[in-house]
N, CA, C and O atoms as CSV, one atom per row, in Angstrom:
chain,resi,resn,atom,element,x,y,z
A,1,UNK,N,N,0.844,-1.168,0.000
A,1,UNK,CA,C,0.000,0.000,0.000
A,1,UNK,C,C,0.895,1.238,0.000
A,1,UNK,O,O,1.476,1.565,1.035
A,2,UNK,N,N,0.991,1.758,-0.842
A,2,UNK,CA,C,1.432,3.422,-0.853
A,2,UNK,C,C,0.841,4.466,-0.078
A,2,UNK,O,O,-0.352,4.424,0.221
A,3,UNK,N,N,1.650,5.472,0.294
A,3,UNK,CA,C,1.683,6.464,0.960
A,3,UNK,C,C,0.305,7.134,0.908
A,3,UNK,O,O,-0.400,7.004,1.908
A,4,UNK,N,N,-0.168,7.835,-0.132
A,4,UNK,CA,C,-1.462,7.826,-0.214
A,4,UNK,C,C,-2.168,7.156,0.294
A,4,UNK,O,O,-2.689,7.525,1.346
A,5,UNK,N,N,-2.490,5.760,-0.332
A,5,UNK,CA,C,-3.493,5.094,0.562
A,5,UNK,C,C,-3.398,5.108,1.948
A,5,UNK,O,O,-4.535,5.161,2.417
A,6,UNK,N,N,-2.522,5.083,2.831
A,6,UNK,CA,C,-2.550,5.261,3.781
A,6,UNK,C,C,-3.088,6.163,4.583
A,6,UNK,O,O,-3.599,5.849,5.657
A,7,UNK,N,N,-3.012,7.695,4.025
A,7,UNK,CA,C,-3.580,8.618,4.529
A,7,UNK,C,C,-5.021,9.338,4.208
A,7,UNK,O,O,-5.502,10.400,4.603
A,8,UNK,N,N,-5.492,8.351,3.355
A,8,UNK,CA,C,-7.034,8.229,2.892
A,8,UNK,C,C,-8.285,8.498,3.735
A,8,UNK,O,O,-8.319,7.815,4.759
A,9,UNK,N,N,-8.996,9.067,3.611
A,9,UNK,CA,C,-9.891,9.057,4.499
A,9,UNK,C,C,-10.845,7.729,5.622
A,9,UNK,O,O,-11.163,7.687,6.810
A,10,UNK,N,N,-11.031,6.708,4.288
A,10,UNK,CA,C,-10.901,5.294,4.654
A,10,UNK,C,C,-10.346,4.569,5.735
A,10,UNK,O,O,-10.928,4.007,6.663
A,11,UNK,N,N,-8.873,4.682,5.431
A,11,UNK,CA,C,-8.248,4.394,6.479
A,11,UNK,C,C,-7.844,5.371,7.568
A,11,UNK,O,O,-6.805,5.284,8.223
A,12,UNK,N,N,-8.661,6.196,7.678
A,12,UNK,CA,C,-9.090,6.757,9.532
A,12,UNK,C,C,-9.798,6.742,9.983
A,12,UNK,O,O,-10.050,7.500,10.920
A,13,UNK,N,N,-10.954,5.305,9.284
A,13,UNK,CA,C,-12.042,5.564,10.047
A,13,UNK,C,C,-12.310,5.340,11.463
A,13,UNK,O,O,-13.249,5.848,12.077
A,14,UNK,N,N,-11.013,4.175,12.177
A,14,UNK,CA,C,-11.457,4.176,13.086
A,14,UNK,C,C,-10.719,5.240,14.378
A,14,UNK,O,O,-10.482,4.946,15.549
A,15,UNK,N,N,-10.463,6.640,13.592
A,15,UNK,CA,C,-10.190,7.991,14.589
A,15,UNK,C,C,-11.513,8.198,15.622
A,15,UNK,O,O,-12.675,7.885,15.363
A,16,UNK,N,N,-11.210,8.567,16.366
A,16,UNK,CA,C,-12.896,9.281,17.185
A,16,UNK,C,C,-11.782,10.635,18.106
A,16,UNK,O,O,-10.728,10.801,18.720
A,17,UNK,N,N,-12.956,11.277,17.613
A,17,UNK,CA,C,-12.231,12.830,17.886
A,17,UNK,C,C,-13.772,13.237,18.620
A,17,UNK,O,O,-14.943,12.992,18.333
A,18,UNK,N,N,-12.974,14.100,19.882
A,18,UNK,CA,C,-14.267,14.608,20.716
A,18,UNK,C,C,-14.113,16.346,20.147
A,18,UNK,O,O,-13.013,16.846,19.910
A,19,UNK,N,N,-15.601,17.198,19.978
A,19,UNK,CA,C,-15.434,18.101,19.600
A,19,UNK,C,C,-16.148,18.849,20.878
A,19,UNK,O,O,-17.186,18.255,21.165
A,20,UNK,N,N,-15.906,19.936,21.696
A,20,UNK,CA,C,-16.499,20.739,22.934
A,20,UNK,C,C,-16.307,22.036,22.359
A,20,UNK,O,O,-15.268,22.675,22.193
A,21,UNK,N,N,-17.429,22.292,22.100
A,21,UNK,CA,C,-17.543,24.256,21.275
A,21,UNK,C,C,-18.990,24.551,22.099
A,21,UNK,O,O,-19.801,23.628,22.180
A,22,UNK,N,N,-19.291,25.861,22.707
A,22,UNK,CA,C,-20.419,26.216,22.714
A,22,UNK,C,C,-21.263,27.084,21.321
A,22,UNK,O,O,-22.439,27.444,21.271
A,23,UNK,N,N,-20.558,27.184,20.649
A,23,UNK,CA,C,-21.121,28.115,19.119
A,23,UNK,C,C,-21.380,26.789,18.054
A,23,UNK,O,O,-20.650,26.031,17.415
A,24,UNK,N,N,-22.224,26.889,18.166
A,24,UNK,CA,C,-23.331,25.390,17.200
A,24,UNK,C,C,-22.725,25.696,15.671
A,24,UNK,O,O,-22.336,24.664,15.126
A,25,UNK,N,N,-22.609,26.600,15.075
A,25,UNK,CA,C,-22.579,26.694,14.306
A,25,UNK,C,C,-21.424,25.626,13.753
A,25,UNK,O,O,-21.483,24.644,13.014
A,26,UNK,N,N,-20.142,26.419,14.606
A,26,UNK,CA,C,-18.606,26.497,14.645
A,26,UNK,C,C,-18.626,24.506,14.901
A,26,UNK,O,O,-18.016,23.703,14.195
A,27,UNK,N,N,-19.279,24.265,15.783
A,27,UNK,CA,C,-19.352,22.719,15.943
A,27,UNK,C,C,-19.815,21.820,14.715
A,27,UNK,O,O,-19.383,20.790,14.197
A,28,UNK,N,N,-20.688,22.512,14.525
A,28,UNK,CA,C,-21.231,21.714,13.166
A,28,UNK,C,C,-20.524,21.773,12.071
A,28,UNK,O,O,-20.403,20.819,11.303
A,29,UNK,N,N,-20.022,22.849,11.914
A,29,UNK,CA,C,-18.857,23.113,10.989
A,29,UNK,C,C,-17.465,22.042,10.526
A,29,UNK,O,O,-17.144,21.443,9.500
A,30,UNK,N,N,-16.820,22.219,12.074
A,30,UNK,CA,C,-16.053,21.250,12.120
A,30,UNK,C,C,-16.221,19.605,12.014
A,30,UNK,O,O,-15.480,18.776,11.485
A,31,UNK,N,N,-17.619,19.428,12.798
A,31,UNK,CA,C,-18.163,17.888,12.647
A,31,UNK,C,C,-18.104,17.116,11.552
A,31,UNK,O,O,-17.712,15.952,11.467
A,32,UNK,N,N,-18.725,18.194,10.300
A,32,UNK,CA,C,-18.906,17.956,9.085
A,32,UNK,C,C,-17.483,17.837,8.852
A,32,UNK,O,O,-17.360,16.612,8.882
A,33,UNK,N,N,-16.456,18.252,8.665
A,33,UNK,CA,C,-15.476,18.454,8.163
A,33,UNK,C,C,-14.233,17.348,8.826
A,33,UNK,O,O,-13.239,17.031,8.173
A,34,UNK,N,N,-14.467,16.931,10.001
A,34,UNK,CA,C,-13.761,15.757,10.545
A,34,UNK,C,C,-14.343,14.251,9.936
A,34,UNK,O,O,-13.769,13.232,9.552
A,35,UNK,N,N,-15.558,14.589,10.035
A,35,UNK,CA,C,-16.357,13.228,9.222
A,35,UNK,C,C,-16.058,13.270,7.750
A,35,UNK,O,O,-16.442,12.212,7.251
A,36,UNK,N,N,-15.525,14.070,6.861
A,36,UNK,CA,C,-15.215,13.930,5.682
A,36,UNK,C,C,-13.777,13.703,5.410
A,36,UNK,O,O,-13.348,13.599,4.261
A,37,UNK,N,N,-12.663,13.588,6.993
A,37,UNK,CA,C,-11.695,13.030,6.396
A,37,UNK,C,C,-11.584,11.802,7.174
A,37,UNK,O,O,-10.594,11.497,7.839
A,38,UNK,N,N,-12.541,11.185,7.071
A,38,UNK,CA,C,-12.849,9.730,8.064
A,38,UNK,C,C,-12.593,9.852,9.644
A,38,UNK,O,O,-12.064,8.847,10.120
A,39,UNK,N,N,-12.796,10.621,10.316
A,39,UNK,CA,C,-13.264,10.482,11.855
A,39,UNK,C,C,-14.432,10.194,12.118
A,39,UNK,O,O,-15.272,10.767,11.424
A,40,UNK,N,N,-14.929,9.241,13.172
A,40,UNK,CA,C,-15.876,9.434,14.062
A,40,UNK,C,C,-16.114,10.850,14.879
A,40,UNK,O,O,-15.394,11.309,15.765
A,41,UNK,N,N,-16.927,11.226,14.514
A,41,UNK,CA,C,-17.103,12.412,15.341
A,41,UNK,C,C,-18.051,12.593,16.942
A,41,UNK,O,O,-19.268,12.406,16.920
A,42,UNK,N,N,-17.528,12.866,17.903
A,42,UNK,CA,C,-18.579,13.038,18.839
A,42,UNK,C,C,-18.562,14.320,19.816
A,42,UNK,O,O,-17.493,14.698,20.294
A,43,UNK,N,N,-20.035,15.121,20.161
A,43,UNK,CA,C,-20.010,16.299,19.853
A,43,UNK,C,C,-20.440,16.793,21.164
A,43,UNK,O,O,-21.277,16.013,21.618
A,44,UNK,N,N,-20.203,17.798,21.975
A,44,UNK,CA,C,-20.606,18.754,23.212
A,44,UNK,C,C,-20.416,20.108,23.046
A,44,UNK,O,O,-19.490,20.792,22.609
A,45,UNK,N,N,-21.761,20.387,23.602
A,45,UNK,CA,C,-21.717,22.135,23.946
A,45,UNK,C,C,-20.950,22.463,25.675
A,45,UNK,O,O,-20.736,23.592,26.116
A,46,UNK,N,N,-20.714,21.432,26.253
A,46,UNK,CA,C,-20.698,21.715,27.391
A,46,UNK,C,C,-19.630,20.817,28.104
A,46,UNK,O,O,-19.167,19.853,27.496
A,47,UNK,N,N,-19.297,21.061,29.165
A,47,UNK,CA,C,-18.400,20.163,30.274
A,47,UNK,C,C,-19.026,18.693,30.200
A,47,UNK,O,O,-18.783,17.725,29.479
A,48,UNK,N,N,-19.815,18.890,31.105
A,48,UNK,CA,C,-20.776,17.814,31.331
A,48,UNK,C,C,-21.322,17.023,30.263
A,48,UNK,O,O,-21.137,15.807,30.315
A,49,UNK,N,N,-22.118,17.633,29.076
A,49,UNK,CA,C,-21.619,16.527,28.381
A,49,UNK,C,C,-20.886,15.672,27.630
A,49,UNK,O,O,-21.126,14.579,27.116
A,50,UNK,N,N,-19.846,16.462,27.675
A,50,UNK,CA,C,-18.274,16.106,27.104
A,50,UNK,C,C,-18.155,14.951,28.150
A,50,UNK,O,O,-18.437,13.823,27.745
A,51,UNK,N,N,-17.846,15.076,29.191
A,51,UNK,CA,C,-17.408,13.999,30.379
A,51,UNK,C,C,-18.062,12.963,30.187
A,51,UNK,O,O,-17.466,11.895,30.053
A,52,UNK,N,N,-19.757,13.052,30.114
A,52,UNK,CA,C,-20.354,12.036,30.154
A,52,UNK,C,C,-19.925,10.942,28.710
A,52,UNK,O,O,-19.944,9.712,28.707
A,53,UNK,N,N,-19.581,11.806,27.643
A,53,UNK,CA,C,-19.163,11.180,26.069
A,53,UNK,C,C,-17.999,10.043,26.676
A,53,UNK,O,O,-18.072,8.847,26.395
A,54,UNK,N,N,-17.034,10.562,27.459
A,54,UNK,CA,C,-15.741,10.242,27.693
A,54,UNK,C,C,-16.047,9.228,28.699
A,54,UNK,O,O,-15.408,8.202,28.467
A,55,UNK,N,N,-16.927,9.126,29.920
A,55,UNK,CA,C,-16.957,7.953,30.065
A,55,UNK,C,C,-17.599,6.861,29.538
A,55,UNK,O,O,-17.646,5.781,30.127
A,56,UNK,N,N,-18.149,7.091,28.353
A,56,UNK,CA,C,-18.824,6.168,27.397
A,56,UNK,C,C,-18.152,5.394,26.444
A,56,UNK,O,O,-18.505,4.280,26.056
A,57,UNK,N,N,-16.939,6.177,25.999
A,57,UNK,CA,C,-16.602,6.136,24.806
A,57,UNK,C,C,-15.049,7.198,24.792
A,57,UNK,O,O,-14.894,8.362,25.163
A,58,UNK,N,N,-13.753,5.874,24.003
A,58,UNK,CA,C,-12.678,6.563,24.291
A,58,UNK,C,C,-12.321,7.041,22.938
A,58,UNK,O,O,-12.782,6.479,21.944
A,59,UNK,N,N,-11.181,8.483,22.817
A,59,UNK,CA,C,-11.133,9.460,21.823
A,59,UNK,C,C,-9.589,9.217,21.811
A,59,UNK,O,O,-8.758,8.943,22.677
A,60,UNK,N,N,-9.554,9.445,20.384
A,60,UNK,CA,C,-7.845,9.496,20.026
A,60,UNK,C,C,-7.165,10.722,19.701
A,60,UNK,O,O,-6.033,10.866,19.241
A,61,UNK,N,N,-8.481,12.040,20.173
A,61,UNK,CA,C,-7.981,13.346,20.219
A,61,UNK,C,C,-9.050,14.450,20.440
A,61,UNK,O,O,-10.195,14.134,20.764
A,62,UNK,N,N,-8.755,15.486,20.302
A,62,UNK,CA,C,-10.009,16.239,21.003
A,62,UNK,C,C,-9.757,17.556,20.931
A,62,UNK,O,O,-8.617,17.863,21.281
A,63,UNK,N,N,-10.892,18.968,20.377
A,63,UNK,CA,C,-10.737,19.905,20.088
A,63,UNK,C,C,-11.374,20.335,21.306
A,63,UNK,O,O,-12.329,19.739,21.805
A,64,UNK,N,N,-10.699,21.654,21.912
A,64,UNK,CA,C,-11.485,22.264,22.950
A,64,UNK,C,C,-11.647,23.753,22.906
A,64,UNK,O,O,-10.705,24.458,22.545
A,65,UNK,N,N,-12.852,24.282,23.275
A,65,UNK,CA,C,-12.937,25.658,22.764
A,65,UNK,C,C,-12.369,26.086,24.372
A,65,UNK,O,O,-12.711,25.284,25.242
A,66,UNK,N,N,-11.623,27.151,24.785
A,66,UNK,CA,C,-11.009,27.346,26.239
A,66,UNK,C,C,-12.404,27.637,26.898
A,66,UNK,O,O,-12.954,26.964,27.769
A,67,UNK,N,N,-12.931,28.965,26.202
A,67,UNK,CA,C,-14.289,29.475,26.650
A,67,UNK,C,C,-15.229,28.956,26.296
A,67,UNK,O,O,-15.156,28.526,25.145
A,68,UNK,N,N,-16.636,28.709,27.088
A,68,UNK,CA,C,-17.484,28.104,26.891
A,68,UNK,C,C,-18.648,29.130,27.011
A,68,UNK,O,O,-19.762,28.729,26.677
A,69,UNK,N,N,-18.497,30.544,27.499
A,69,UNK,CA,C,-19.577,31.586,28.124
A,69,UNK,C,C,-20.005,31.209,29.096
A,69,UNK,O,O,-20.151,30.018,29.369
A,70,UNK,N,N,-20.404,32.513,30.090
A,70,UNK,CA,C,-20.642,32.270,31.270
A,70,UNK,C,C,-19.729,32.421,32.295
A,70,UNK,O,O,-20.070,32.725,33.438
A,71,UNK,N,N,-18.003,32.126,31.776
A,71,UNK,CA,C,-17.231,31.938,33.041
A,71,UNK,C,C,-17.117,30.731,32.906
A,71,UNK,O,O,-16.372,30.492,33.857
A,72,UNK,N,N,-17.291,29.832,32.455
A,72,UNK,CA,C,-17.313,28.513,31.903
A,72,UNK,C,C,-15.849,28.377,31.254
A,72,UNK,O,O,-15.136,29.292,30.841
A,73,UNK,N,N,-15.584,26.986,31.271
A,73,UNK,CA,C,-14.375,27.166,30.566
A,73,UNK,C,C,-14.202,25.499,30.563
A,73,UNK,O,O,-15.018,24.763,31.119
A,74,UNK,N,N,-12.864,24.951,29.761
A,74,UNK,CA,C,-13.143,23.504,28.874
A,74,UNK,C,C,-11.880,22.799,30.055
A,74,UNK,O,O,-11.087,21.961,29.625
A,75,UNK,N,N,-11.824,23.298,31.691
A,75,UNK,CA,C,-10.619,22.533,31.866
A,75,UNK,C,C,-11.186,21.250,32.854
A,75,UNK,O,O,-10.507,20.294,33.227
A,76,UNK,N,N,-12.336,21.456,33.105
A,76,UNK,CA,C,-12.230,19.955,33.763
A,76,UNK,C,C,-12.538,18.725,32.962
A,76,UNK,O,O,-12.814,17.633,33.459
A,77,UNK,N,N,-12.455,19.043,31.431
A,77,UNK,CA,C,-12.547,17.969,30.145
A,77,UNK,C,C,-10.553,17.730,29.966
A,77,UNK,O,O,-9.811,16.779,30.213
A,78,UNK,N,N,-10.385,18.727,29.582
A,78,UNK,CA,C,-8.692,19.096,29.163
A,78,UNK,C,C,-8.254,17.939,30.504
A,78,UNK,O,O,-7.693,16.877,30.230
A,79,UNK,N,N,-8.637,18.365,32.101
A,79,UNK,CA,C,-8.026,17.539,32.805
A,79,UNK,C,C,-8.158,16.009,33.062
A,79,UNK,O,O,-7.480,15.149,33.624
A,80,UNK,N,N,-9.354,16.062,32.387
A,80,UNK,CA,C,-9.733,14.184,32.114
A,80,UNK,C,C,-8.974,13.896,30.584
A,80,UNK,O,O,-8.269,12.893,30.473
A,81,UNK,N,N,-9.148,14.764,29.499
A,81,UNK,CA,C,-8.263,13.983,28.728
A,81,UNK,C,C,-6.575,13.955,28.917
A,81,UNK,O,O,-5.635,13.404,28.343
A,82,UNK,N,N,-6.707,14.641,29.771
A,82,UNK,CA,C,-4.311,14.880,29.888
A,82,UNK,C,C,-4.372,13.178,30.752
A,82,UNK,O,O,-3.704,12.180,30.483
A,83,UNK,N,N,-5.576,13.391,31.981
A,83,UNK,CA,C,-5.505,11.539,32.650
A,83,UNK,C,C,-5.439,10.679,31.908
A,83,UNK,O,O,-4.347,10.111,31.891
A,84,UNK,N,N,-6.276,10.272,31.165
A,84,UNK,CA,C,-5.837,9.350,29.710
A,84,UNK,C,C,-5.221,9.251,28.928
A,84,UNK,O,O,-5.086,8.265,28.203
A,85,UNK,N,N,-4.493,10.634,28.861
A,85,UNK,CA,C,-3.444,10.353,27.423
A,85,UNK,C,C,-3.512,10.432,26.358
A,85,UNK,O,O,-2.737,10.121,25.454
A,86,UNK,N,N,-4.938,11.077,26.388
A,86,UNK,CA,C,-5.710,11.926,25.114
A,86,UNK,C,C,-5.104,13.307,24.653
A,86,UNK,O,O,-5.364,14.322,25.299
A,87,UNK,N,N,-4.162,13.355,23.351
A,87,UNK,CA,C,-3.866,14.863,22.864
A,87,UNK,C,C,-5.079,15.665,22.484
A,87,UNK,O,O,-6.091,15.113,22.054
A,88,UNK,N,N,-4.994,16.782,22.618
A,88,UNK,CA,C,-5.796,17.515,22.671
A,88,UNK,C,C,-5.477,19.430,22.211
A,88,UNK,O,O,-4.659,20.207,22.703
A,89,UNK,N,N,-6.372,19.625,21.249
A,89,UNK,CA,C,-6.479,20.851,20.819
A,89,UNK,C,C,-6.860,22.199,21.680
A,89,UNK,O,O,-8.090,22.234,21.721
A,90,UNK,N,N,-6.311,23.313,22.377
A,90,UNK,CA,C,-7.386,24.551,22.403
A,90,UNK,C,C,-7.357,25.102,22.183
A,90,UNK,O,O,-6.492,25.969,22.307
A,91,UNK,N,N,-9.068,25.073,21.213
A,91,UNK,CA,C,-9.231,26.364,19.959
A,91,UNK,C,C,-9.544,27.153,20.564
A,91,UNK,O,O,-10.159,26.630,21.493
A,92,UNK,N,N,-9.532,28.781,20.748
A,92,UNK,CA,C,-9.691,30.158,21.153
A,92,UNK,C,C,-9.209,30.920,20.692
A,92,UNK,O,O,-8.076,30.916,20.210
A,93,UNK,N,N,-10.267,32.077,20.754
A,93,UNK,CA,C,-10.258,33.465,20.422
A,93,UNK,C,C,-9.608,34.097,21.099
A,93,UNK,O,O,-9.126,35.085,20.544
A,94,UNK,N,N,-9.296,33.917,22.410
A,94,UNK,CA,C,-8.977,34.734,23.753
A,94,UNK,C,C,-7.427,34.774,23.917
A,94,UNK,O,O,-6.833,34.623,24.985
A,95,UNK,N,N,-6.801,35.025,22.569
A,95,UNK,CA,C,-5.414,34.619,22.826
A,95,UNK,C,C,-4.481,35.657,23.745
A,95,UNK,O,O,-3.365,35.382,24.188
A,96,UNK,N,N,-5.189,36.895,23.924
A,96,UNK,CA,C,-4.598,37.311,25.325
A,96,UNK,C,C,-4.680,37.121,26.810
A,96,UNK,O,O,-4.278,37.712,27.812
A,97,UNK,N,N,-5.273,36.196,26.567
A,97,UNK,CA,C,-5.674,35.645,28.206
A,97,UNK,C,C,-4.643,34.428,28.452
A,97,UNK,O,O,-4.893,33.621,29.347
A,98,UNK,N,N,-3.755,34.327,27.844
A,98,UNK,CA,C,-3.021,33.317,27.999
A,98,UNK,C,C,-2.294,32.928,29.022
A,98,UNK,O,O,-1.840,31.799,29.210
A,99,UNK,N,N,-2.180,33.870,29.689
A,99,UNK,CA,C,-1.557,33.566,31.088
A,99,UNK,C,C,-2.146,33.437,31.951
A,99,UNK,O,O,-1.618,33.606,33.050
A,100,UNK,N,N,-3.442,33.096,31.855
A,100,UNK,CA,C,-4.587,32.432,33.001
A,100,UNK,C,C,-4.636,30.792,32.896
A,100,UNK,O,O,-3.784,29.970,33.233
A,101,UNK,N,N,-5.844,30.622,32.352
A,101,UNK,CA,C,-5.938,29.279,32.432
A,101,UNK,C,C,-5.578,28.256,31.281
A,101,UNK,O,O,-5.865,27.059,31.278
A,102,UNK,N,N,-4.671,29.185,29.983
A,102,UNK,CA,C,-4.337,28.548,29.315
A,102,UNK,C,C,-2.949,27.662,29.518
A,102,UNK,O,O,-2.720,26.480,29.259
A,103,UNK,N,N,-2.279,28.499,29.973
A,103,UNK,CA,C,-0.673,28.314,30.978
A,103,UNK,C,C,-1.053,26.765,31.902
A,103,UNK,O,O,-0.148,25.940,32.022
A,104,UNK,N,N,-2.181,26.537,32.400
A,104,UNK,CA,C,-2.015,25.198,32.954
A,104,UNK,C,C,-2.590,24.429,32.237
A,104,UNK,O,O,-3.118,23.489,32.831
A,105,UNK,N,N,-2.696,24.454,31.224
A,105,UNK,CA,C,-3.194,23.521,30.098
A,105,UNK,C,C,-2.159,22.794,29.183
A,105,UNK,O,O,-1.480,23.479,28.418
A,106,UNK,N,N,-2.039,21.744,29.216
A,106,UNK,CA,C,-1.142,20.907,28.285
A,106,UNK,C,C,-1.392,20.704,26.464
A,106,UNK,O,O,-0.657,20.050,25.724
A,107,UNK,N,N,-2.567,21.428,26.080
A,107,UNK,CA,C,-2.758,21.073,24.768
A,107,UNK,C,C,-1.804,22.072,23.994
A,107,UNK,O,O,-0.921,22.803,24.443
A,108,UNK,N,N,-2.233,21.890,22.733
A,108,UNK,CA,C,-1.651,22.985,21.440
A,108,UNK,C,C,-2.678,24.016,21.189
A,108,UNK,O,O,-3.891,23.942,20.997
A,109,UNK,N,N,-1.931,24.896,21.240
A,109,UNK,CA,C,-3.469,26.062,20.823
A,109,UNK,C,C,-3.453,26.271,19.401
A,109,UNK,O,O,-2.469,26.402,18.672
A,110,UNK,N,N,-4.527,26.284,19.139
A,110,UNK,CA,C,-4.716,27.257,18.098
A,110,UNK,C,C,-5.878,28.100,17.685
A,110,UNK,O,O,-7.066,27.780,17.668
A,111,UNK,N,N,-5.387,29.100,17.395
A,111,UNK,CA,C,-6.677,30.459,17.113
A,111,UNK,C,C,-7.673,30.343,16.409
A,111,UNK,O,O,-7.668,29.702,15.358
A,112,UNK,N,N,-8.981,31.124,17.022
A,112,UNK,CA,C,-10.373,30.798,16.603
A,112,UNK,C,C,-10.359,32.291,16.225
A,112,UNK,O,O,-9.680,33.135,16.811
A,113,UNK,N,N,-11.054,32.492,15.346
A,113,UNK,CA,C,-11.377,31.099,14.060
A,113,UNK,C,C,-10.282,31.053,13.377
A,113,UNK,O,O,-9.460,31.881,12.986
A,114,UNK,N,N,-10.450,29.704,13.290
A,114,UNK,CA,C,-9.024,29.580,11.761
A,114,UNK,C,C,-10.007,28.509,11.141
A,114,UNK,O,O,-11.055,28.184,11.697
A,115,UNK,N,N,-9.507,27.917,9.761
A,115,UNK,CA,C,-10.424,27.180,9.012
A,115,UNK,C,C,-11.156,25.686,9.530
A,115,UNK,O,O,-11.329,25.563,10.743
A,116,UNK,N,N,-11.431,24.957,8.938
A,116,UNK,CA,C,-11.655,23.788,9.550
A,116,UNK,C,C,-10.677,23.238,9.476
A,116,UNK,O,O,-9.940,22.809,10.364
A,117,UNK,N,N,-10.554,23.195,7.798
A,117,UNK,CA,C,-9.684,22.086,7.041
A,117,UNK,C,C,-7.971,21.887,8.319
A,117,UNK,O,O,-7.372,20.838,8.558
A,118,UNK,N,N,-7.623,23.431,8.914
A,118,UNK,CA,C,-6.616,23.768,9.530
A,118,UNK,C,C,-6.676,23.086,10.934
A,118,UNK,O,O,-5.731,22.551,11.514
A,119,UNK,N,N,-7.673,23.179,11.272
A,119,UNK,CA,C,-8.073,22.352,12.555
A,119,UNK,C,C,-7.677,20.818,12.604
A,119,UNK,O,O,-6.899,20.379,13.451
A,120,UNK,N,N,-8.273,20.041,11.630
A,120,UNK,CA,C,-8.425,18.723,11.149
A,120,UNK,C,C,-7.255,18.474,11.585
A,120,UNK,O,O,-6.884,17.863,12.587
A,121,UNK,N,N,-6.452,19.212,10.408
A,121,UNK,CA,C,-4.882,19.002,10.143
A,121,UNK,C,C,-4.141,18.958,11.839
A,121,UNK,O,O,-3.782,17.898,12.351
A,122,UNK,N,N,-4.054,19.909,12.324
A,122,UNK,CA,C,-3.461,20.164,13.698
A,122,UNK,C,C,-3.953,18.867,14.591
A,122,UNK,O,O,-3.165,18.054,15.073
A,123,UNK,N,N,-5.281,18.812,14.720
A,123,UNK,CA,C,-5.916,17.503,15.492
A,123,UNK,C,C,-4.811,15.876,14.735
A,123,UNK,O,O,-4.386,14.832,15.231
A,124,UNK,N,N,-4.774,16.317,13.779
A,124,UNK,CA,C,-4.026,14.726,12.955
A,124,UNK,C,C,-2.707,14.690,13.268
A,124,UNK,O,O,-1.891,13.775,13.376
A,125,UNK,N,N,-2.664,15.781,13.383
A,125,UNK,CA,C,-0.993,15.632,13.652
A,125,UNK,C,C,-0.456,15.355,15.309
A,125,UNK,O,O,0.716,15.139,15.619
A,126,UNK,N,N,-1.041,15.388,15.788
A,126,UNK,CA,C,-1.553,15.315,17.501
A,126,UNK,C,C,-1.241,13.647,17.635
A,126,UNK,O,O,-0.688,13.076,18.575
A,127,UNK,N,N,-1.907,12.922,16.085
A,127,UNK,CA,C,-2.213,11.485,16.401
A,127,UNK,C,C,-0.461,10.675,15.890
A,127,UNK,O,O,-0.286,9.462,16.001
């Protein structure tokens, strides 16, 4: 099998990538766009039901929005996936806040918005 085939959409199907965004749009966006380069996709607006996904069902990577609104924020997911050994993305806008609660965060950031296709990529390379 050649190089290509390898990196086929096909053969990733069995990726499962957790996605935690509160902006529906931005989620759906990406969903669509992870499922078209063969991920399983599974999807939360929120902490809680992110956690509940995760004890259901294990992920081989994971996008996290930092902010969730409200004062809300994606770290008691970030701190269940760093326990497992799950790499993990955080996407945000808030890139001057970085010396809060991004600083105790172990993922890769990257800035919201940036494309999907750019996302994908960063999440794959994680794997």
């Amino acid at each position: 099998m050649n190089e290509a085939q390898n990196t086929s959409p096909a053969s990733r199907a069995s990726r499962r990538v957790l996605l935690l965004d509160d902006e529906v749009f931005l989620l759906l966006d990406l969903e669509m766009t992870f499922e078209m380069e063969g991920f399983e996709v599974l999807t939360a607006t929120n902490c809680s039901e992110a956690l509940k996904l995760l004890e259901n069902a294990a992920v081989d990577v994971a996008v996290l929005d930092v902010n969730l609104g409200q004062g809300r924020t994606c770290a008691a997911v970030a701190e269940e996936l760093t326990g497992q050994g799950v790499p993990f993305l955080l996407h945000t806008g808030d890139l001057d806040r970085r010396g809060e609660l991004l600083r105790d965060l172990s993922g890769v950031i990257i800035p919201k918005p940036s494309p999907s296709e750019v996302v994908v990529a960063e999440a794959s390379a994680l794997l």
